[in-house]
TORLOSE-539214 format. One record per residue (C-alpha): residue in three letters; z, y negated, x; residue number from 1. Coordinates in nm, 2 decimals. Layout:
# residues N
<kedo "ala" <Z Y X> NUM>
...
//
This chain:
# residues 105
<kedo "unk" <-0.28 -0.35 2.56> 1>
<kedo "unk" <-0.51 -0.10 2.44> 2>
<kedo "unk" <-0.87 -0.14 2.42> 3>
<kedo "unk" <-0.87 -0.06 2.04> 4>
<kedo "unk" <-0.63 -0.30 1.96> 5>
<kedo "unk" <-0.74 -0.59 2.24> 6>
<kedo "unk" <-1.09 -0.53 1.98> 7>
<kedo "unk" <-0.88 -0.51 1.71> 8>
<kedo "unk" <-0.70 -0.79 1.74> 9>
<kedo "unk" <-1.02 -1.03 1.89> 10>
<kedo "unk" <-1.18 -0.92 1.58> 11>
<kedo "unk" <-0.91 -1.10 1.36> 12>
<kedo "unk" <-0.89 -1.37 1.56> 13>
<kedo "unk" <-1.29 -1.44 1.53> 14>
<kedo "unk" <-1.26 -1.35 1.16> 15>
<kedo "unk" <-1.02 -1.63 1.10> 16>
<kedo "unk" <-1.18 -1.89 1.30> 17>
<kedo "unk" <-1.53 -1.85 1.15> 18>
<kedo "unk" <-1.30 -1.82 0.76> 19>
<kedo "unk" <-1.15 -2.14 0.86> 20>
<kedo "unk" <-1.49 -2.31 0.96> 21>
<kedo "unk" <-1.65 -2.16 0.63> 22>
<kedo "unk" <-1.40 -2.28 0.39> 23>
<kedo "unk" <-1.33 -2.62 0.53> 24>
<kedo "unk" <-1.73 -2.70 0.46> 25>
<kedo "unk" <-1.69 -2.65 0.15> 26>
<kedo "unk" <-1.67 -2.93 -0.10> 27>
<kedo "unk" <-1.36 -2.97 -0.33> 28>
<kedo "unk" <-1.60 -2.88 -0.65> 29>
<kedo "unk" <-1.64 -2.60 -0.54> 30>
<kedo "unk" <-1.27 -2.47 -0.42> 31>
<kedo "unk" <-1.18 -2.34 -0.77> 32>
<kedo "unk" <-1.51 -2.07 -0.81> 33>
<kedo "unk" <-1.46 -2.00 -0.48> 34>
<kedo "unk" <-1.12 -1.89 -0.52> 35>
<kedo "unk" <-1.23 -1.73 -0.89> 36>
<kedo "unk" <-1.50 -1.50 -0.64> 37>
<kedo "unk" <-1.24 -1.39 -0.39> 38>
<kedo "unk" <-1.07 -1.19 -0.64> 39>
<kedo "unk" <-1.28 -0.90 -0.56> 40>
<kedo "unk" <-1.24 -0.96 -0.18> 41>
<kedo "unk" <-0.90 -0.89 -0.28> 42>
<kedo "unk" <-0.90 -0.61 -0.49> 43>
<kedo "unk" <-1.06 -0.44 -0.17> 44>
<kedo "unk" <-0.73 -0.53 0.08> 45>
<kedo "unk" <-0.56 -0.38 -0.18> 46>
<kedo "unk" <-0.69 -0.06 -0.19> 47>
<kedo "unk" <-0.72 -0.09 0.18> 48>
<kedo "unk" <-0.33 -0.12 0.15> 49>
<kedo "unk" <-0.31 0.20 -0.01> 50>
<kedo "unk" <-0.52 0.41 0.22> 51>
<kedo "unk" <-0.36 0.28 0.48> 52>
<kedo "unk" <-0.01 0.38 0.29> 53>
<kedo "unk" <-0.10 0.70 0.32> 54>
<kedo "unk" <-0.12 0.75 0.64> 55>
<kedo "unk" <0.19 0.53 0.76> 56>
<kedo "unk" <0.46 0.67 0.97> 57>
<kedo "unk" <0.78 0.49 1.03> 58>
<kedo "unk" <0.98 0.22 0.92> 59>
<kedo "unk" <0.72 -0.04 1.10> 60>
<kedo "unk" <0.43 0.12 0.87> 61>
<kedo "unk" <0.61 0.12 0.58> 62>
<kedo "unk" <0.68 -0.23 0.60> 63>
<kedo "unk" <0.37 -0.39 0.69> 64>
<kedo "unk" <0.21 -0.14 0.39> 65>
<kedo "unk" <0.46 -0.35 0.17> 66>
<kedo "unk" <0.34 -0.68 0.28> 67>
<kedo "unk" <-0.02 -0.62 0.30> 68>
<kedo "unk" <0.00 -0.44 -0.05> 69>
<kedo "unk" <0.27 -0.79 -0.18> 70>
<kedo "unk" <-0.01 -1.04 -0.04> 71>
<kedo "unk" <-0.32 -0.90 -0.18> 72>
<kedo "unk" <-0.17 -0.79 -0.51> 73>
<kedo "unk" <-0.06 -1.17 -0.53> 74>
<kedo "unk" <-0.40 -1.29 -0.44> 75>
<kedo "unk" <-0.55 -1.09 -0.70> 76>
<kedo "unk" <-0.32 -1.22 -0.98> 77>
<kedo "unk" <-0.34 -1.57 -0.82> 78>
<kedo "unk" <-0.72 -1.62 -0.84> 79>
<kedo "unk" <-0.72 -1.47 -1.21> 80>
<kedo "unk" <-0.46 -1.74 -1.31> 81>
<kedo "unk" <-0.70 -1.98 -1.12> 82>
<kedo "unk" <-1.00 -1.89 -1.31> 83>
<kedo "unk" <-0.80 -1.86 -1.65> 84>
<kedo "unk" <-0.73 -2.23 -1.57> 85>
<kedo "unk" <-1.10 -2.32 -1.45> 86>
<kedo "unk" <-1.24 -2.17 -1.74> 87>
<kedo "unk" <-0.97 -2.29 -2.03> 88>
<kedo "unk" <-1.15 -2.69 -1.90> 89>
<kedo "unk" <-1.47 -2.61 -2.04> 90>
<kedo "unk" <-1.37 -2.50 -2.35> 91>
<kedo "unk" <-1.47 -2.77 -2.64> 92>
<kedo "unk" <-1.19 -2.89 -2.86> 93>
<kedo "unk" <-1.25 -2.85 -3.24> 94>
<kedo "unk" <-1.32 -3.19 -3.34> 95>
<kedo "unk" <-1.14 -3.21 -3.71> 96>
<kedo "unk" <-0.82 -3.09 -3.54> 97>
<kedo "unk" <-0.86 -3.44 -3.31> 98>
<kedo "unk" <-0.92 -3.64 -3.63> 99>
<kedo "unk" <-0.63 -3.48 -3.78> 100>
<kedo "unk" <-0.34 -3.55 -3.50> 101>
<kedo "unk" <-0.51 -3.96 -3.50> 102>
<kedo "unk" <-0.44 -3.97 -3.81> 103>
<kedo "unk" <-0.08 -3.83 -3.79> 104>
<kedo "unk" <0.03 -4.13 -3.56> 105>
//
């Protein structure tokens, strides 16, 4: 193994053990802004996707472009939807419209 990739690779492995240990402090509150704040984090690996697109050669490159691109761009989406969601719970319900539906039944 190379000594670029033997960094490489030790880099990623560090990255997701320190990740792991960051995340797992956190309390459940606070899972849903965190998740709303990544988007950014992944708008990044997506355009990191694409430089990286341009310079890939082969049928190994291609693919892994694919993924990377798939993963972030559902990431992106993901944590939007997740914020959509978070935010839709603080909105305040008109309160004639709740008099009107007890009154219905």
């Amino acid at each position: 193994m190379s000594l670029d990739l033997s960094t490489a690779v030790t880099v990623f492995v560090l990255a997701v053990l320190v990740g792991f240990e960051v995340i797992s402090k956190v309390p459940a509150t606070l899972h849903t802004p965190l998740m709303s704040g990544a988007n950014s984090i992944h708008g990044i690996v997506v355009i990191g996707a694409m430089l990286i697109a341009a310079q890939a050669h082969g049928p190994l490159g291609y693919v892994l472009v694919f993924v990377a691109s798939a993963f972030g761009a559902m990431n992106v989406v993901g944590g939007y939807v997740v914020t959509d969601r978070m935010l839709r719970m603080f909105r305040s319900r008109p309160a004639a419209e709740d008099r009107r539906k007890e009154d219905a039944s």
